[in-house]
N, C-alpha and C positions, 0 to 999 in steps of 0.2 A: 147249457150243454157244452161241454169241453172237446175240443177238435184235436186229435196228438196231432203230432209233427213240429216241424222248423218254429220257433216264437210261443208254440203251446197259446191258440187264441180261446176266447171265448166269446160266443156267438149268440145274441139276443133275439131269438125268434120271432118275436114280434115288430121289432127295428131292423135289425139285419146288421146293425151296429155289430163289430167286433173291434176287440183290444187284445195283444200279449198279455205276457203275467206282467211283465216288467210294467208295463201300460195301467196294467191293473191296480199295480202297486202305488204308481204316482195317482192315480184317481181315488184310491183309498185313503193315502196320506192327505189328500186335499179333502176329503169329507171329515174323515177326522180331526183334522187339523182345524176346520172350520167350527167344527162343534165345540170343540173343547177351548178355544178362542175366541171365538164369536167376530172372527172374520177369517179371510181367505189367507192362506200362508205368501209372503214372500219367496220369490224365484230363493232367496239364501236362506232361508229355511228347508228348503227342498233339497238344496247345497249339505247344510247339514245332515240332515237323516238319509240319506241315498249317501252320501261322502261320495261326493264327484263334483265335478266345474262347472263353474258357471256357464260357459258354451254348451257343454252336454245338457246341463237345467233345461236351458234358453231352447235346445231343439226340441227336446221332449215335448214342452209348453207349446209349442209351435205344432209338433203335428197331432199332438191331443186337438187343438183347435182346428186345425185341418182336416182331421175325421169327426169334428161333429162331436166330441164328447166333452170338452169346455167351453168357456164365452169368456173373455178380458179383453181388457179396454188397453190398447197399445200402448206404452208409459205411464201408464197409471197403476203405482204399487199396490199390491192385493186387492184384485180386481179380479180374481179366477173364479168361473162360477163351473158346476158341474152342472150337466144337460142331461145327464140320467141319473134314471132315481137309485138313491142310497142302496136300496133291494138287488139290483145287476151288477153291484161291487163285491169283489175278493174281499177277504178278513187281510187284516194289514199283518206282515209277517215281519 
């Protein structure tokens, strides 16, 4: 279900988990990014396809894990794992 307003979230009735679109997109990228690789993307691959800095990467990554919607292992490269299933992800735009 889609909530308008401020971030435009989307709201997982069953978890109560929500993400922005922007939120959505980074957890998009990292599923597919994971598929089509057959491991988790690099923070500078994430650099790449968003074309933003690496401190902006670095926060995202940070509070995706802070709400519960990925798992990584602190200095250890591609190590991003998603905690919900492929199904409550946006199409990647």
């Amino acid at each position: 279900m889609l909530i308008s307003g401020v971030g435009l979230s989307k709201m997982n009735d069953n978890t109560g988990m929500k993400f922005t679109e922007k939120q959505g997109q980074y957890l998009a990228f990292i599923y597919n990014y994971t598929r089509i690789h057959g491991q988790p993307p690099a923070e500078r691959d994430l650099e790449r396809f968003f074309k933003t800095t690496p401190p902006t990467i670095h926060q995202m990554i940070l509070r995706l894990e802070e709400k519960g919607l990925i798992s990584r292992v602190p200095g250890q490269s591609r190590s991003i794992r998603l905690l919900i299933p492929p199904e409550e992800l946006p199409l990647l735009k």
